[in-house]
Backbone bond lengths (Angstrom), bond angles and torsions (degrees), N, CA, C in turn:
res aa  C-N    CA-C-N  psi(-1)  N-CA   C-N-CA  omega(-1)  CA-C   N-CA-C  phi
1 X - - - 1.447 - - 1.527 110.04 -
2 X 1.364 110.54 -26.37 1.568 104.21 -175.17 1.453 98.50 -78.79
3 X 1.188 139.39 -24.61 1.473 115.08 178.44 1.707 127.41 -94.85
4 X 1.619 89.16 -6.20 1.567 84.48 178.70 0.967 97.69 -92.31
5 X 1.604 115.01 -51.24 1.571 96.23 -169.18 1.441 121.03 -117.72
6 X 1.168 118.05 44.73 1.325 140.20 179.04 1.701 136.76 25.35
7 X 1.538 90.99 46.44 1.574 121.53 170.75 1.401 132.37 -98.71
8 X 1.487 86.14 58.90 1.657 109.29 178.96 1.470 102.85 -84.42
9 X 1.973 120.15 -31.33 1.367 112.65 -164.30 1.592 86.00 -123.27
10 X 1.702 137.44 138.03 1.368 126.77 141.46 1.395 124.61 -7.66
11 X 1.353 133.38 -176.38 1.102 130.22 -174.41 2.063 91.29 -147.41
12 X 1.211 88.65 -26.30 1.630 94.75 -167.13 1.377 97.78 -129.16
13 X 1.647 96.50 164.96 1.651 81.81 175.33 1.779 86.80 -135.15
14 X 1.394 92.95 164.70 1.513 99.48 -158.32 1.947 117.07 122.25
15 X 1.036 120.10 136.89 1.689 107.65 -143.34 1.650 81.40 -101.92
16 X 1.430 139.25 -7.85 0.943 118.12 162.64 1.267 124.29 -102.83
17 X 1.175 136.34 23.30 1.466 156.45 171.99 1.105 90.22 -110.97
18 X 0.954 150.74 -46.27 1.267 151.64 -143.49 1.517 114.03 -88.62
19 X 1.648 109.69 -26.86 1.344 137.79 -161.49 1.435 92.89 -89.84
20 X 1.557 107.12 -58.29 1.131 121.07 -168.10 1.572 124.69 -35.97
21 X 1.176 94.70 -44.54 1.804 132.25 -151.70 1.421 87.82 -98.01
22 X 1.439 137.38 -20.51 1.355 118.45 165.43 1.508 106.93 -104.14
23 X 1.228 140.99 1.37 1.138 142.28 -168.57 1.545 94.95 -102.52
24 X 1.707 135.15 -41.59 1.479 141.16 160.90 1.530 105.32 -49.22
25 X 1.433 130.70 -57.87 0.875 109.34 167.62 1.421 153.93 -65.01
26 X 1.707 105.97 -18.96 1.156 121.89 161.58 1.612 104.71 -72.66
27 X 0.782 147.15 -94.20 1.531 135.54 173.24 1.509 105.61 0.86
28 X 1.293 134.08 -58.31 1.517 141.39 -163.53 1.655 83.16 -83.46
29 X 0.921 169.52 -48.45 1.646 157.11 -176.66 1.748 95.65 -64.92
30 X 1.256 128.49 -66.81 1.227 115.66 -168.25 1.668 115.03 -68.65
31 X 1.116 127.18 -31.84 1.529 124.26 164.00 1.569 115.67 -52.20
32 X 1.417 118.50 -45.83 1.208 128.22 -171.42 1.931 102.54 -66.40
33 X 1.587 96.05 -34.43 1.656 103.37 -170.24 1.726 88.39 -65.78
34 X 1.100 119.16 -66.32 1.611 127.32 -157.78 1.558 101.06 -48.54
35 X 1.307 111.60 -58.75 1.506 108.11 163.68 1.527 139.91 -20.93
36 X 1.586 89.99 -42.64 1.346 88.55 -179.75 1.308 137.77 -123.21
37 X 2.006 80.79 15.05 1.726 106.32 150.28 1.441 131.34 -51.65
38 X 1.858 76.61 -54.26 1.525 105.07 -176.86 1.290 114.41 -51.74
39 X 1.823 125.20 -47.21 1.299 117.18 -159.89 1.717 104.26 -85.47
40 X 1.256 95.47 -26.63 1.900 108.49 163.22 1.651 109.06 -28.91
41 X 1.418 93.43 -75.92 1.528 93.33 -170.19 1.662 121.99 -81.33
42 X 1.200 101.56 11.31 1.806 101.72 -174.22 2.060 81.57 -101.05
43 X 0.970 105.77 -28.98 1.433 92.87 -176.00 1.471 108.34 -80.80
44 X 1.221 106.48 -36.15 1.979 100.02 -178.66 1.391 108.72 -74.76
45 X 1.414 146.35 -37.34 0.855 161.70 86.47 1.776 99.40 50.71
46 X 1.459 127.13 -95.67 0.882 163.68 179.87 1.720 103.32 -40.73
47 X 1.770 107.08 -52.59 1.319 104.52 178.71 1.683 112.54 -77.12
48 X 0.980 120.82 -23.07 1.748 125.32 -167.08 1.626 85.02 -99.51
């Protein structure tokens, strides 16, 4: 997460902003993962 989406430092301060902003980004890591399950197997899929 720190390199994609560059949440090495808070953005806010306050432990529920703070929560927030890692819980958005975790959501945005696992969508991005599923994504590119998805295009994984439509392409292997596709070749066989």
């Amino acid at each position: 997460m720190k390199r994609l989406f560059g949440v090495h430092r808070a953005r806010d301060f306050g432990l529920v902003r703070t929560h927030a902003q890692m819980v958005m980004a975790a959501i945005a890591q696992n969508l991005l993962k599923a994504a590119n399950k998805i295009t994984l197997t439509a392409q292997t899929t596709a070749i066989a």
